[in-house]
N, C-alpha and C positions, 0 to 999 in steps of 0.2 A: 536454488540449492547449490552446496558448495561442490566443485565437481569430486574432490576426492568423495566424498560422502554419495554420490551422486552414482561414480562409479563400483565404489562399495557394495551398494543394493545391487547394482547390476553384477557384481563378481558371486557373493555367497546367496542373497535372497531369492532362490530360485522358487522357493515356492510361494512367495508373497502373496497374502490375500487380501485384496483391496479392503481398505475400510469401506463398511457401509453410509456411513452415516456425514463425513465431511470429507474435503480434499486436505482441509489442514490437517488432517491426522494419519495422513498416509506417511510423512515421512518418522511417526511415531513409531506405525509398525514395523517400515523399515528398518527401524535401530532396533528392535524385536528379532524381529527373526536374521540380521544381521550377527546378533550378540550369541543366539543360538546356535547357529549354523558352527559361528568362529571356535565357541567353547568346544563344539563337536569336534572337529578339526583336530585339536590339539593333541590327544594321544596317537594320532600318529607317528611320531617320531618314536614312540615305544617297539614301534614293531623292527627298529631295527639297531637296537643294544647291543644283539652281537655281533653287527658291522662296526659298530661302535670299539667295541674290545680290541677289535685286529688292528685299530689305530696305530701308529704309529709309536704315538704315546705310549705308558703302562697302562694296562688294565681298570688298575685301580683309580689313576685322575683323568681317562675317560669317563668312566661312569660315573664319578665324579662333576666331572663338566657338564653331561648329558641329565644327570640328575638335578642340578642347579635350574639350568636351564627352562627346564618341564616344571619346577617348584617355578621359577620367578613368571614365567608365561602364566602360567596358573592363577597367580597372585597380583598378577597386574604390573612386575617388576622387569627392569629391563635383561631381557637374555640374549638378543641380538648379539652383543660382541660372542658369547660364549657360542651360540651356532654356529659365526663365520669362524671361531678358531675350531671348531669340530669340522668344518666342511674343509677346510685349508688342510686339516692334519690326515681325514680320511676321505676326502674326492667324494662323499656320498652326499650327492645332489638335494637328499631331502632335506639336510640343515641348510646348506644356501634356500633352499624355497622357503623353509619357515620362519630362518633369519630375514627375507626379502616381505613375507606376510607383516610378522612382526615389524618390521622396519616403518614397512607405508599405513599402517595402523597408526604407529603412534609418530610417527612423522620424524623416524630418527635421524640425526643428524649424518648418519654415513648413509642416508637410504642413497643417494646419490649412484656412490661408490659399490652399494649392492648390486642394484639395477643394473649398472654396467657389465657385472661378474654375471649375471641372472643371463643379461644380452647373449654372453658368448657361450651359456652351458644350457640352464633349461629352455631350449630350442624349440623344443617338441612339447612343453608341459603347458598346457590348456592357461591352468589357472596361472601361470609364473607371466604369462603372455597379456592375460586381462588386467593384472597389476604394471608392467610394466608400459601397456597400453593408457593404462590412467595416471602412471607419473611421467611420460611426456606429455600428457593433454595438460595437467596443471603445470609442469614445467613450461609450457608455450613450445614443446617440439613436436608439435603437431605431424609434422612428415614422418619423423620417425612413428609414429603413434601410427599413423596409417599403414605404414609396413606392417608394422605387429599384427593390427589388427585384419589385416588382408592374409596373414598366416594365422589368424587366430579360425577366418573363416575356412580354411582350408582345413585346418586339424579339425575343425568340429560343422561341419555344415548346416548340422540340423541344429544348432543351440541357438535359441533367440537372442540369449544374452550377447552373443557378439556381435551380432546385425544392429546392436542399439549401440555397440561402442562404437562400431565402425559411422553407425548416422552420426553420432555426437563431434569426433572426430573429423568428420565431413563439412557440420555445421562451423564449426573451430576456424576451418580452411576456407569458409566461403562458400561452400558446393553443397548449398541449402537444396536445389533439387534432386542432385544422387544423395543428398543426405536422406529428402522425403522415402525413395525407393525403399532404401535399407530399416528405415523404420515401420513400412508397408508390410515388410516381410516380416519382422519380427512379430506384429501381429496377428498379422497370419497364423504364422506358428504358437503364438501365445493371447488369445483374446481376453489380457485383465486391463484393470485400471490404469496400473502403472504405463504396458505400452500404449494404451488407448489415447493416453494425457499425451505422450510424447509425439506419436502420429499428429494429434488434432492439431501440437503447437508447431511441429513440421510444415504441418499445411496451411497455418496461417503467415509465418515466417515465409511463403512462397506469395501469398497473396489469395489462396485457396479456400477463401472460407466455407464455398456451396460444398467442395467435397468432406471441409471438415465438419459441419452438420451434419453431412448425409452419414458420416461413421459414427457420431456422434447419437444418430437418432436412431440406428440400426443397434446400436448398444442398448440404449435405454428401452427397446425393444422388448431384449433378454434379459437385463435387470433394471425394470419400471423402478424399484426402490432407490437404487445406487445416487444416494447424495453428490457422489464427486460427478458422476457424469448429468446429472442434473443442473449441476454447476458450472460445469464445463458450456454445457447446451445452450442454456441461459446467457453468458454472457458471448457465445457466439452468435445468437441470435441477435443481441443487442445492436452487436456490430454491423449485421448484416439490415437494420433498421426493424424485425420483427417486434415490437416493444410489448404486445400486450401478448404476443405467447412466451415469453420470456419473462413478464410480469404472471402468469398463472402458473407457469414453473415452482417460481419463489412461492407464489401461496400457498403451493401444495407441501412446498419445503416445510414455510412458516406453520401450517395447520400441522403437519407430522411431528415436528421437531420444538415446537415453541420456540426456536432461538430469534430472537428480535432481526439479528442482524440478516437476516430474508429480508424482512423487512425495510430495513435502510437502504437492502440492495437495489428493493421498487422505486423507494423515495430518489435514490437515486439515476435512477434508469429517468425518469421523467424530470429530476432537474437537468442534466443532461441534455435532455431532448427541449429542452425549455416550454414543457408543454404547460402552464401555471394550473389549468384546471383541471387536469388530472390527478394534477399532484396535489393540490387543494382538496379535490374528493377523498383521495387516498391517507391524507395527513388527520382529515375531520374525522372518518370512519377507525383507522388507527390509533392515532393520538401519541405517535410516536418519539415528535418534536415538536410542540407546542409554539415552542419560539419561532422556528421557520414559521407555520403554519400562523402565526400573530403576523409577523414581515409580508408572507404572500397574502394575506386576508388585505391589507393595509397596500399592498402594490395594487392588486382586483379591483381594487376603490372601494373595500367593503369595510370604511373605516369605525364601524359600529361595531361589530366584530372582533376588529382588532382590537379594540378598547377595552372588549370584556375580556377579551385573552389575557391583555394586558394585567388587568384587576385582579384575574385567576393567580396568573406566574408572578403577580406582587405577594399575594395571598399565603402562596406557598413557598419564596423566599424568603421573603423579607429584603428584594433587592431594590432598592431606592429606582437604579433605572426603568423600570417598569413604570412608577409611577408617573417618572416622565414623560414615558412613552406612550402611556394613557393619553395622557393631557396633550400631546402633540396629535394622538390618534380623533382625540375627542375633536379639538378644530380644525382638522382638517373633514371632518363629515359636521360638522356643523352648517348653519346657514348663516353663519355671520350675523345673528342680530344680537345685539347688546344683552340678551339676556343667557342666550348661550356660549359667548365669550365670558362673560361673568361665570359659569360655570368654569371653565377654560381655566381664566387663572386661579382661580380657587384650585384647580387640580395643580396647576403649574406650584400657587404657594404651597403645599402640601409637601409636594417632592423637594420645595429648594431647603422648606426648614428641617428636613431628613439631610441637604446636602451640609445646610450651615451646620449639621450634627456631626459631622466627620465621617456620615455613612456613604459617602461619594466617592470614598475609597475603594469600592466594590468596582466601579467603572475607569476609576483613574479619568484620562486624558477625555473620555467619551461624553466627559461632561459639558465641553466646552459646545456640542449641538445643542446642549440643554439650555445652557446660561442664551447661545444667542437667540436660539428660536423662540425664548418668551420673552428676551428684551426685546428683540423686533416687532414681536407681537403687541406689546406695551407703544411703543415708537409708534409702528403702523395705525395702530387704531386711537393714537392718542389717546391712552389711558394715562401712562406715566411716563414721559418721555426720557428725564435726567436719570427715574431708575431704569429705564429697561436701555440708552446708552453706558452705565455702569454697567450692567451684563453682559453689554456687548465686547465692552473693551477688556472685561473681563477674560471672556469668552479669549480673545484676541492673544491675550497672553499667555494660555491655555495651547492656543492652537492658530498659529497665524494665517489662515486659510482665505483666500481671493473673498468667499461670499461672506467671512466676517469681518473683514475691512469696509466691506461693502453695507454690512447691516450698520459698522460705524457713523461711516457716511451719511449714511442717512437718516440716523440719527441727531448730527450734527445739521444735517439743512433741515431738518424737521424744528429745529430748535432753535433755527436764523442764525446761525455761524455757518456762512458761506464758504469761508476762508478754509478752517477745518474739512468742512468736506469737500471741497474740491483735492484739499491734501492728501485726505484720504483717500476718492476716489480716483484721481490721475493716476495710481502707478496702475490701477487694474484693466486700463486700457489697453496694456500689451499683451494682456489675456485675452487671446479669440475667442476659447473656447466659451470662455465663462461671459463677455461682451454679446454672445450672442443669445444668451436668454432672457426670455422675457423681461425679468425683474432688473436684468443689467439695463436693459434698454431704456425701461420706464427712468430708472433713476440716472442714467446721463441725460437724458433729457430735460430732468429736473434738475439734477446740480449743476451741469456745462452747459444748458442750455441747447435749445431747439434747435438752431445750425451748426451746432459746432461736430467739427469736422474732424475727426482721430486723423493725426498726421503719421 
């Protein structure tokens, strides 16, 4: 949150009532009762028209000035210059404070030049101090800020609100642990949402996360419903490795609230943890992402599965890579006999005469897995060798990647052109990584021959 705004709720929203229902919506009611509070505010300068009169000026373009003024406030137009020349002409402190309100509201460009006048007259004014306290925090004058707000604690002791500018300000400065204190207290004194959030992220900002559970669960205590502190619990639980109380958190969220995204919060707490069958239970029972949940079935080795996923999310796009994805899913759970490879490419042609259709467009560049894995496939098992190297090299210019040079390759000794593959395959020698997998192995052995020796 942007600090002017930040400090905002903390100067007028004294009576903030937590949303129930999310933490993203708290700073909605902020700007709520924010808008309230200020509109409230504003006739007080009414109460003092006949300090106005005795101005210096005449009568008549005081109230004049005073009246513009109270119209353009009202209206949302600017009256700042016309308070600082009311407060210059008659010393009454109330137009410098609403001129300095005004000013950090809308960000005017003398607010600078206010503040400073604010510094040396409203001394003793609560609220001129909380403003002046938030525009050296976003000015980066932090020390200054601390002063203010160390006399802001003195003028008002019991106000929570300045125990949070004083932590904020703390935070600013590096002094994350006197910052925790000050926000301990504010607490104390005000048990809502808003200081609740600010505590919890104090205490984790120190490395605290047992104490900030423990406030965390003591809350939700007193209000079992409260979304945002449910939210809060949950992913400090996360943190602290609790996954499956943190996981029945959200479900409580998701069964109360229908909003899905509880649900991604799960999916995501267990990809994280890289737990795959959990997250597999949770994704089958859900159905919240079908596509992950195609990918993990297909990592599992449950390439049967994937396949139908596949057919489904073809089903209901219409996106050509699925079909591919089928067919890749399909032989990699097959048994390799000629008659379930014959299946194989029959899926594989399906999908290429959708790509020779222009409908490949949907995948772009991602084609190029396509083209090589059923030319190698063709290569490999000596179906069609010249077409499944035209896919490869296809593939190649598509995407010039180590293990498509590689399917070249082998394409080319598969077909008695030594020459070619060796070409092909010598630069991918100075890749370790990829020289160390199986299928690299098999095939220098076949192209370079049984002793040969990477120099």
């Amino acid at each position: 949150m942007n600090f002017k705004y930040a400090f905002l709720t903390l100067f007028f929203a004294f009576s903030l009532n937590a949303n129930e229902t999310a933490v993203e919506n708290l700073s909605a009611n902020v700007s709520e009762n924010l808008t309230t509070n200020l509109t409230q505010s504003q006739p007080e300068a009414l109460d003092e028209q006949t300090q106005i009169l005795q101005a210096n000026e005449t009568a008549s373009e005081s109230y004049l000035r005073m009246t513009k003024a109270l119209y353009d406030s009202h209206f949302g137009s600017s009256s700042v210059e016309n308070l600082v020349f009311l407060f210059n002409k008659g010393k009454n402190q109330i137009y410098l404070k609403e001129a300095l309100r005004q000013a950090f509201l809308s960000s005017h460009e003398k607010l600078g030049e206010i503040v400073e006048a604010a510094k040396n007259v409203l001394v003793s004014d609560a609220d001129a101090l909380r403003i002046i306290a938030a525009y050296c925090s976003n000015t980066g004058q932090v020390k200054d800020g601390l002063e203010h707000a160390r006399k802001l604690i003195k003028l008002e002791p019991l106000n929570f609100v300045n125990y949070t500018i004083y932590g904020t300000l703390l935070n600013q400065n590096g002094n994350k642990k006197a910052a925790v204190l000050q926000f301990e207290k504010a607490y104390w004194m005000r048990e809502d949402v808003a200081n609740l959030i600010k505590l919890v992220d104090a205490y984790k900002a120190v490395g605290d996360l047992n104490r900030a559970i423990f406030v965390l669960e003591n809350a939700l205590e007193k209000h079992p419903k409260n979304a945002g502190v449910q939210i809060y619990l949950s992913d400090a639980l996360v943190l602290r490795g609790n996954l499956l109380k943190a996981e029945k958190i959200y479900l409580e969220l998701y069964e109360r609230d229908k909003n899905p995204i509880f649900l991604q919060k799960i999916a995501q707490i267990w990809i994280s943890a890289q737990n795959h069958q959990k997250l597999r239970d949770f994704l089958t029972k859900y159905r919240i992402d079908d596509v992950l949940l195609m990918d993990l079935e297909a990592r599992l080795g449950n390439h049967a599965r994937a396949a139908e996923l596949a057919e489904e999310l073809y089903q209901k796009t219409q996106n050509v890579e699925f079909r591919a994805k089928k067919a890749m899913f399909m032989y990699e759970g097959c048994d390799k006999s000629e008659a379930e490879v014959a299946k194989v490419v029959s899926e594989f042609e399906s999908a290429l005469d959708d790509f020779v259709e222009g409908k490949d467009d949907q995948i772009g560049e991602a084609k190029a897995i396509y083209y090589n894995y059923f030319g190698y496939l063709l290569i490999d098992h000596d179906l069609d060798k010249e077409r499944g190297l035209e896919l490869c090299l296809k593939a190649y210019e598509l995407s010039p990647a180590p293990y498509i040079a590689d399917s070249v390759a082998w394409g080319y000794h598969k077909l008695g052109d030594a020459k070619e593959a060796k070409e092909w395959f010598a630069p991918l020698l100075k890749d370790a990584e990829f020289m160390n997998s199986p299928e690299a192995v098999k095939h220098r052995r076949a192209i370079l021959g049984w002793f040969f020796k990477v120099r």
